[in-house]
N, C-alpha and C positions, 0 to 999 in steps of 0.2 A: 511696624508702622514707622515710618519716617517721620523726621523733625519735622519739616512744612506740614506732612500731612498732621501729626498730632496737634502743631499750631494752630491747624486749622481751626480743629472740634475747640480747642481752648476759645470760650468769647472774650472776644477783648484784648486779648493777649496778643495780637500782634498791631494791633494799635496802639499795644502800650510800649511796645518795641520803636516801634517809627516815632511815637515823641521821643524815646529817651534818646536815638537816634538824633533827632531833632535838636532836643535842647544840646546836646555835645557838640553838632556843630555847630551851632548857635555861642557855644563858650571856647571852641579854637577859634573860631573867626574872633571873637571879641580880645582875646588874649592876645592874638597874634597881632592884633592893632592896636593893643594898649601898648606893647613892645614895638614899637616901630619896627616893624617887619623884620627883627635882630633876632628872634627866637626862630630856632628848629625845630624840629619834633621833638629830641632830646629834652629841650629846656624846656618847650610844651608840657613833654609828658610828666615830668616832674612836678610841673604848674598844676595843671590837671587833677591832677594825684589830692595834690595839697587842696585843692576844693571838695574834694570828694567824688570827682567823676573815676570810674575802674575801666580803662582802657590798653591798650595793647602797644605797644611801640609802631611795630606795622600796621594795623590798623588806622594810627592816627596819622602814620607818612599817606595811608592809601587814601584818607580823608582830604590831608591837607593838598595833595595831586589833584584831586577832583573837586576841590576849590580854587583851585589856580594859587595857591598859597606857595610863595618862595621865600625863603629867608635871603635879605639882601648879606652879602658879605662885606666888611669893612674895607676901605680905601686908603691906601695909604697918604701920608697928608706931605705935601711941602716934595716928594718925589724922593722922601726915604722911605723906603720898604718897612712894616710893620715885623718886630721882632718878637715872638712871646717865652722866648728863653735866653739867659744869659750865655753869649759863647765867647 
């Protein structure tokens, strides 16, 4: 028997998948706006983690893709280039 099909005969069980579904993206969308759109899925999934949701790295890039969800990249200020190592 295959997974969909066994889901099937299970009641309830894939209802309980579409909310848990739900609330996850329900808590990337909300993170990724409390971070002024600065976080990636990297620092998501870390964020994530630390609430207790159990997600995937891919999974949450394929999430945030299909949210329209992009981390803005920093700017450099004043027209010198940002450094993030000594050289």
């Amino acid at each position: 028997m295959s997974k969909p099909q066994h889901n099937a005969c299970q009641p309830g069980k894939s209802h309980r998948l579409a909310e848990e579904k739900e609330k996850l993206r329900q808590a990337v969308v909300a993170s990724f706006v409390d971070h002024r759109r600065r976080y990636g899925s990297r620092r998501l999934l870390t964020e994530l983690r630390e609430q207790g949701y159990e997600v995937a790295r891919h999974q949450l890039r394929r999430l945030m893709r299909l949210e329209g969800l992009r981390a803005i990249q920093p700017r450099s200020r004043f027209g010198v280039p940002i450094h993030t190592t000594d050289d």
